[in-house]
C-alpha positions as CSV (number, residue, x, y, z in Angstrom):
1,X,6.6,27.8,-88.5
2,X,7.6,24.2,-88.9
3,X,11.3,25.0,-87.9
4,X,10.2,26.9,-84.8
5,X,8.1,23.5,-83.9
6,X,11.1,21.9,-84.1
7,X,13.5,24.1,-82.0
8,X,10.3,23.6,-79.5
9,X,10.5,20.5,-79.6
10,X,14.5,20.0,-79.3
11,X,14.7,20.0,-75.4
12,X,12.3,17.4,-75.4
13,X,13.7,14.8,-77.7
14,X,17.2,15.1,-75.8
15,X,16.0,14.3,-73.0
16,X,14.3,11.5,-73.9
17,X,17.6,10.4,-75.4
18,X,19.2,11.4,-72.3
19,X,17.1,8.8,-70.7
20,X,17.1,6.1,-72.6
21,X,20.9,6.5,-72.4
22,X,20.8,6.0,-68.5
23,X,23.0,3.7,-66.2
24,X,22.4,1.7,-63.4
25,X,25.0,1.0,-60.5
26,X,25.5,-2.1,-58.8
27,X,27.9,-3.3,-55.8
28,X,29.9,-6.6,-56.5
29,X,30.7,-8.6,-53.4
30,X,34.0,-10.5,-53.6
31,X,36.7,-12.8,-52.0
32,X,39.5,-10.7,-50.6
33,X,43.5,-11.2,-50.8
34,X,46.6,-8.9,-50.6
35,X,47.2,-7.7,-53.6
36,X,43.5,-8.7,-54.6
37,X,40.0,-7.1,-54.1
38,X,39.8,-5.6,-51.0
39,X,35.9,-5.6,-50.4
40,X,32.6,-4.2,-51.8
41,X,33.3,-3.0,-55.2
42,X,31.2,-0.5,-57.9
43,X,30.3,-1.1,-60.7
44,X,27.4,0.8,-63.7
45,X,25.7,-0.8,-66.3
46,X,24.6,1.1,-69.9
47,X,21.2,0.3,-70.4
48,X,21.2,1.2,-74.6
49,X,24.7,-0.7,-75.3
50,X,25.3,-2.8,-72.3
51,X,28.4,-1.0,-71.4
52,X,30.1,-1.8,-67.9
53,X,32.6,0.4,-65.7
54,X,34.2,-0.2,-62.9
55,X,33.7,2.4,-60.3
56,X,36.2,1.2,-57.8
57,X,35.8,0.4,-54.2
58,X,32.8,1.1,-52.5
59,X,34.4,0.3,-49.0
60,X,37.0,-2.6,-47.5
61,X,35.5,-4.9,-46.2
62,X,37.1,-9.3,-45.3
63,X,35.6,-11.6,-47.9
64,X,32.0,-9.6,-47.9
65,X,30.6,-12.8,-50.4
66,X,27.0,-12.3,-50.9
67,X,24.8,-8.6,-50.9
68,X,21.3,-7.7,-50.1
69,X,20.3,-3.9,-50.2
70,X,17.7,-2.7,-47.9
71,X,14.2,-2.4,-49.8
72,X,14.9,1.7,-48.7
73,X,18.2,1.9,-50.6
74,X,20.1,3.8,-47.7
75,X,21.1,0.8,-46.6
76,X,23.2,-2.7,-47.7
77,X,24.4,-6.5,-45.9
78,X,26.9,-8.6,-46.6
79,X,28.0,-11.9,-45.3
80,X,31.4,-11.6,-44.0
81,X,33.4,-15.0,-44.9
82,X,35.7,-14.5,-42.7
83,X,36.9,-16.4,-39.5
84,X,33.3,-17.3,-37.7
85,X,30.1,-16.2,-39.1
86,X,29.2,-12.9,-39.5
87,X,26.6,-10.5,-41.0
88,X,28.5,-6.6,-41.8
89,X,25.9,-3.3,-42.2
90,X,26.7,-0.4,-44.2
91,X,25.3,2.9,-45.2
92,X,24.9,4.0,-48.9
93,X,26.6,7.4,-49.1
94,X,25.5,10.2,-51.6
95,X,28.3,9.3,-54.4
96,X,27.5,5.4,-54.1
97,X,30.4,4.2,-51.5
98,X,29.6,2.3,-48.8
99,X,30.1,3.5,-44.6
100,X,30.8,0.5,-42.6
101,X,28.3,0.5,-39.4
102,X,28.9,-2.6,-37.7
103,X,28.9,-6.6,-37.6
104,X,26.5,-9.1,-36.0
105,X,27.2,-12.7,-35.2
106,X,25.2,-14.5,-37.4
107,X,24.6,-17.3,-34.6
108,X,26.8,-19.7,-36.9
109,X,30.0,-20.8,-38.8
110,X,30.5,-19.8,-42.4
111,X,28.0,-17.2,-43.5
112,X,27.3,-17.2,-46.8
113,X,23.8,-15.8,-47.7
114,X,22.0,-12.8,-46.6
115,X,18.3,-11.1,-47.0
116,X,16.5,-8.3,-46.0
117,X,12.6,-9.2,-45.3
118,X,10.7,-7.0,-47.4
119,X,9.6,-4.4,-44.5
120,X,12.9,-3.8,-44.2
121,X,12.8,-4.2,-40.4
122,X,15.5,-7.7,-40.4
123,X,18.3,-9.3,-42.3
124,X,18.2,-12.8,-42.5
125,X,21.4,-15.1,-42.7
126,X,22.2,-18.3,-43.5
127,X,25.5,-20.4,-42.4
128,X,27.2,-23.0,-44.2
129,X,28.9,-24.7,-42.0
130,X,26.9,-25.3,-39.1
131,X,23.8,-25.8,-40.9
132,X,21.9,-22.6,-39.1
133,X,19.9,-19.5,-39.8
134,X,19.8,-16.3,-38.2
135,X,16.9,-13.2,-37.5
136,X,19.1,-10.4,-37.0
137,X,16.9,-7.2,-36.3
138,X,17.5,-3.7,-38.1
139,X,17.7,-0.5,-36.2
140,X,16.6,2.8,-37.5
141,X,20.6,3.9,-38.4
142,X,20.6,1.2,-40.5
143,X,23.3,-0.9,-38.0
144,X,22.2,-4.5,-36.9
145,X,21.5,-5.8,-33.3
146,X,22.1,-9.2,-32.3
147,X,20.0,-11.9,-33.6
148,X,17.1,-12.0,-32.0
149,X,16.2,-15.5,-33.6
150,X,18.6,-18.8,-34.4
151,X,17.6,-22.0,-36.1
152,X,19.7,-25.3,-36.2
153,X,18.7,-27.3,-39.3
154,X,19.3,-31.3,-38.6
155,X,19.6,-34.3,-41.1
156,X,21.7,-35.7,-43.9
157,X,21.4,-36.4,-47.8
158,X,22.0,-39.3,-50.2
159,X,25.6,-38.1,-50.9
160,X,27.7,-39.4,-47.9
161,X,30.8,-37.3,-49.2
162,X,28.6,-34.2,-49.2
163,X,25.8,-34.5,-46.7
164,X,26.8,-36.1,-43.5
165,X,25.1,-33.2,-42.2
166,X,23.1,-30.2,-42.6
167,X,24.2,-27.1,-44.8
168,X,22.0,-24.1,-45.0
169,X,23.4,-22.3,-47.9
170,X,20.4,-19.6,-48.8
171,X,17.4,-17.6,-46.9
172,X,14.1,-15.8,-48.1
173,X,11.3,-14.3,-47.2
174,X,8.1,-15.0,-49.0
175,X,4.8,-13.3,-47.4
176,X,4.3,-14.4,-44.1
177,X,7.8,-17.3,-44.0
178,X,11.1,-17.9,-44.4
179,X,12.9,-20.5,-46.7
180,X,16.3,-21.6,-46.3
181,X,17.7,-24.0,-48.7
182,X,19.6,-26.8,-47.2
183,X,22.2,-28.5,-49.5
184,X,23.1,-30.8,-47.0
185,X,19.8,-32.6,-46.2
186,X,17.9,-31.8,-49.4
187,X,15.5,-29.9,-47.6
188,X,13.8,-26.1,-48.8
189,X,12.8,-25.4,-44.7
190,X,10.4,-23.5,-44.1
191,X,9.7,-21.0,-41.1
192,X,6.9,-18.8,-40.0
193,X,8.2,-15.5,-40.3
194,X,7.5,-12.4,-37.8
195,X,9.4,-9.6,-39.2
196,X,8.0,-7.1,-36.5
197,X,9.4,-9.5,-33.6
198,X,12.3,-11.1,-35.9
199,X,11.2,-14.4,-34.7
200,X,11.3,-18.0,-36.7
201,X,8.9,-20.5,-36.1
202,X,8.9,-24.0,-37.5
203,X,6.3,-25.0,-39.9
204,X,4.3,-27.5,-40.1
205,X,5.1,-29.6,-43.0
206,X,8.9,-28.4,-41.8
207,X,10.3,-28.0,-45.1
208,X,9.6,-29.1,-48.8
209,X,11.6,-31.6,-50.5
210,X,14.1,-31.9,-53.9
211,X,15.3,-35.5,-55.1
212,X,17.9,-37.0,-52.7
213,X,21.1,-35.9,-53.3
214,X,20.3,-32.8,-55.0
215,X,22.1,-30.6,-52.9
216,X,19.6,-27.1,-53.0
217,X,21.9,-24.1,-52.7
218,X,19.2,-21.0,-54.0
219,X,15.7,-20.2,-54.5
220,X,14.1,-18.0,-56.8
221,X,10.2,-17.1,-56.6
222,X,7.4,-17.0,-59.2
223,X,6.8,-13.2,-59.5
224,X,3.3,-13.7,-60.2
225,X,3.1,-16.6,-57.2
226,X,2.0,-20.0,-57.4
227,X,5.3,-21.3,-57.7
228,X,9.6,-21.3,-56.7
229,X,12.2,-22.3,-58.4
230,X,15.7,-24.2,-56.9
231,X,18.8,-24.6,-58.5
232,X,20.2,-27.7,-57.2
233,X,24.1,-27.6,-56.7
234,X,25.2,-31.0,-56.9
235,X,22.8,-32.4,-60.1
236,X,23.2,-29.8,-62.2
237,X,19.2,-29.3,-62.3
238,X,16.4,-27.3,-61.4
239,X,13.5,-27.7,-59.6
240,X,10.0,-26.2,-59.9
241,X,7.6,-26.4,-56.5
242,X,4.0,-25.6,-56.5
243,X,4.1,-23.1,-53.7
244,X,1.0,-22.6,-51.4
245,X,1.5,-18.9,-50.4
246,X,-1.6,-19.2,-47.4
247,X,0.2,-22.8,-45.7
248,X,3.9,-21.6,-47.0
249,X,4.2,-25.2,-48.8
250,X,6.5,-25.9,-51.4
251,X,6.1,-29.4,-53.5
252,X,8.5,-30.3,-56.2
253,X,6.8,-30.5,-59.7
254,X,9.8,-31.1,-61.9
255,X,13.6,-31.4,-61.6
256,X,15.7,-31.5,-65.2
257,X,18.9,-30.9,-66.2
258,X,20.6,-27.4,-66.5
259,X,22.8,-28.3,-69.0
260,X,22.4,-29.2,-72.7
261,X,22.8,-33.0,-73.5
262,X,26.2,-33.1,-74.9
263,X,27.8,-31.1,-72.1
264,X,30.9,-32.1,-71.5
265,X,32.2,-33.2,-68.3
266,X,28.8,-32.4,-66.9
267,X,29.7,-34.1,-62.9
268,X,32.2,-31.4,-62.8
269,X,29.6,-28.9,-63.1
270,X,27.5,-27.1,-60.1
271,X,25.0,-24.6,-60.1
272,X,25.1,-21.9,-58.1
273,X,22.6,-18.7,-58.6
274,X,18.9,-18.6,-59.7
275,X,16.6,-15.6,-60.4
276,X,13.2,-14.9,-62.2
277,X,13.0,-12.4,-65.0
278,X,10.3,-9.9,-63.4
279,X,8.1,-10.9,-66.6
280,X,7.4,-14.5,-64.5
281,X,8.2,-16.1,-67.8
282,X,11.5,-17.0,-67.7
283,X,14.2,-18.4,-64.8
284,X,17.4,-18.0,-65.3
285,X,20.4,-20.7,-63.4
286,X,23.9,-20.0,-63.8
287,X,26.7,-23.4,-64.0
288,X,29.8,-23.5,-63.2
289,X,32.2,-25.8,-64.7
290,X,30.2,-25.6,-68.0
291,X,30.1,-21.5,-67.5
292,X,27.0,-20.9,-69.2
293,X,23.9,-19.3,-68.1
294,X,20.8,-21.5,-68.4
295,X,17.8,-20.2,-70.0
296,X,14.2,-21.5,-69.2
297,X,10.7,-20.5,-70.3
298,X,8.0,-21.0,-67.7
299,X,5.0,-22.6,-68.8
300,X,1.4,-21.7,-66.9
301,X,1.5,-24.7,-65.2
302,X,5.1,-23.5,-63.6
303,X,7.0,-26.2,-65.5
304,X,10.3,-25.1,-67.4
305,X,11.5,-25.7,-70.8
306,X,15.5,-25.3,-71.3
307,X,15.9,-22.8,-74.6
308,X,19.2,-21.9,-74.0
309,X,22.7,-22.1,-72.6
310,X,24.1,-18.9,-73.1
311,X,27.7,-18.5,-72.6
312,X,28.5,-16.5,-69.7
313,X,31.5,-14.6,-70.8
314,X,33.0,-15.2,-67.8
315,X,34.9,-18.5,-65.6
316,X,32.8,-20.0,-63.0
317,X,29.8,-17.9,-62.8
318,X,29.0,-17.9,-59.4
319,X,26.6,-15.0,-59.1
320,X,24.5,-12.5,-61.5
321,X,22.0,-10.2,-61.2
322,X,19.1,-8.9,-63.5
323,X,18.8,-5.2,-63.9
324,X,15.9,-3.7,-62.2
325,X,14.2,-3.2,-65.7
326,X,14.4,-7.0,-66.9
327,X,16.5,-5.8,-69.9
328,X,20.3,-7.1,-68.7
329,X,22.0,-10.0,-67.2
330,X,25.0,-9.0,-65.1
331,X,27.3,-12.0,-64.7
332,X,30.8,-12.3,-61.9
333,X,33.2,-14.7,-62.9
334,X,35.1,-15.7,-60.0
335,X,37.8,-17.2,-61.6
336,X,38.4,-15.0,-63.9
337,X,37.9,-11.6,-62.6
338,X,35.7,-9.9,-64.5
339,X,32.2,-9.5,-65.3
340,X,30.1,-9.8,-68.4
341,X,26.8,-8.4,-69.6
342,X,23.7,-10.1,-71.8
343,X,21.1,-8.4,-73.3
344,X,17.4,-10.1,-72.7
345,X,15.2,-11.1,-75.4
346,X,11.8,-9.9,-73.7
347,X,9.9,-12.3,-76.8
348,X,12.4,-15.4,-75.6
349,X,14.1,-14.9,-72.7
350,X,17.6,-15.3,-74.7
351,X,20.8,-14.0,-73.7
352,X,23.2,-11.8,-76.3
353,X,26.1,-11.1,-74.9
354,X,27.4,-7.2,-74.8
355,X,29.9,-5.7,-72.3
356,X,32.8,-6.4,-70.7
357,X,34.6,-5.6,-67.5
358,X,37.9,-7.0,-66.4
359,X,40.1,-6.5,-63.2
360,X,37.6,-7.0,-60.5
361,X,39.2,-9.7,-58.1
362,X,37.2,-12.9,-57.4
363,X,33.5,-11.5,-57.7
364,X,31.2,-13.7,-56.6
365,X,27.9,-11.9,-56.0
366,X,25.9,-8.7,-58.6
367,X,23.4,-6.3,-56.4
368,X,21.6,-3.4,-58.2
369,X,21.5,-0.2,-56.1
370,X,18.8,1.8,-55.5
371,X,18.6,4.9,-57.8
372,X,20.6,8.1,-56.5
């Protein structure tokens, strides 16, 4: 009797081996150059070991930087860096490449962020070099029209070599606004967001503030609410805002450091990508220069603690993602081609590093896809 129990229950422990032994995929958005990348790239993540493959190219694409996938899944953006500013569509096929559908203007020069508004219905894009954002509405195929909304940000920062004039460099949608951070005028703006009509409307306070010569480049928001998180570029440093999700107001509660005390070299440092573990207790901020991952636990009041600099296993660690079960940290080092992956401590938030991937060119940017 007790063997035939176990025979019985034999199917049932394998698969539950089978799926705790699952993968995740993710696309890598890159810088492109002969004999480089040549655009959106695969990759799959082991979520027992922390294995990483690469699964080759999704589809070529001309320096597609940063990636948003469409809250659906069929569907993913990139901001094409290349010659004026552009926003490029594609369709997630059944085996995980990428069909190109089309490219928007995104209203602007030097593209280099992208978001799809929760409902799915508009990407959102913000340029670098003119210091703009962009509505750009969805259509049912997936492709994108042309933007049916265009903001032009104004102002300057403390640093004179660095913010002689504006420089959106990230979007969001939060509820019922959009916040684009502004490295060149120090400024989180803030829009009232119509997703249905892809409009942007001023708010009123405009925009919340970091300390002057901060240089905000991303934005990362409380899970739970209450609060958002920037990584500021130029300092080095992070700063928490008490957010007001009714008024849309962000004020800064904090700003401190990103990198451990003894850093060396620290004002050659810059920060560039910020998320929230889904948990809402820790934020993570990846440096560059110092190529470490910052760790910070989130007390109730939404001010950080630093607890760790985790090395990030790869050279200049633009971009990362969190897998969509809060267990891994997917890190792209640009320079040195490869990506890395760190297990999450879900007591501590701390990072032990795990896989490895080498050979992807100039990765800049980790998106998780939707499940197949």
């Amino acid at each position: 009797m007790k063997k035939h129990l176990a025979l019985l229950a034999l199917p049932f422990l394998l698969n539950t081996v089978a799926a705790s032994a699952g993968t995740v995929e993710f696309y890598i958005g890159a810088y492109t150059k002969p004999g480089g990348n040549r655009g959106i790239e695969r990759g799959s993540l082991n979520t027992t070991n922390g294995e990483l493959k690469l699964l080759g190219l999704a589809v070529e694409a001309k320096n597609p930087s940063f990636l948003a996938v469409h809250p659906g899944g069929k569907f993913l953006y990139a901001a094409i860096e290349d010659g004026g500013g552009a926003v490029g569509a594609f369709a997630v096929q059944k085996d995980g490449t990428l069909k190109h559908l089309n490219n928007e203007s995104s209203k602007g020069s030097g593209n280099c962020h992208v978001f799809v508004d929760p409902s799915g219905k508009a990407v959102l894009a913000a340029n670098y070099g003119s210091g703009s954002v962009a509505t750009l509405p969805i259509r049912d195929d997936g492709s994108i029209a042309p933007a049916s909304a265009s903001m032009q940000h104004t102002g300057t920062g403390a640093n004179p070599s660095r913010q002689k004039g504006p420089h959106a460099h990230s979007i969001y949608v939060n509820g019922n606004f959009a916040y684009a951070c502004d490295l060149g005028t120090d400024d989180v703006f803030i829009y009232r967001f119509d997703a249905a009509k892809g409009t942007l409307t001023p708010n009123d306070p405009p925009s919340g503030k970091v300390p002057p010569g901060s240089g905000p480049r991303h934005l990362a928001f409380h899970p739970k609410g209450g609060f958002a998180y920037v990584c500021d570029e130029m300092t080095s440093s992070i700063t928490a805002l008490a957010h007001d999700a009714a008024k849309g107001t962000l004020t800064a509660i904090q700003t401190i450091s990103t990198l451990p005390p003894d850093a060396p070299n620290a004002s050659k440092n810059s920060t560039a990508e910020i998320f929230c573990h889904p948990s809402g207790k820790f934020v993570y901020v990846s440096n560059r220069g110092h190529d470490s991952i910052a760790v910070f636990a989130i007390a109730g009041d939404g001010k950080v603690t630093l607890v760790q600099n985790a090395p990030a296993g790869v050279k200049v660690p633009r971009g990362f993602a969190l897998s969509p079960d809060g267990g891994w940290l997917v890190a792209a080092g640009q320079d040195s081609n490869s990506l890395a992956s760190h297990k999450i401590d879900p007591a501590t938030g701390q990072l032990t590093p795990a896989g490895k991937a080498d050979g992807v060119g100039a990765p800049v940017c980790v998106v998780f896809a939707a499940p197949r």
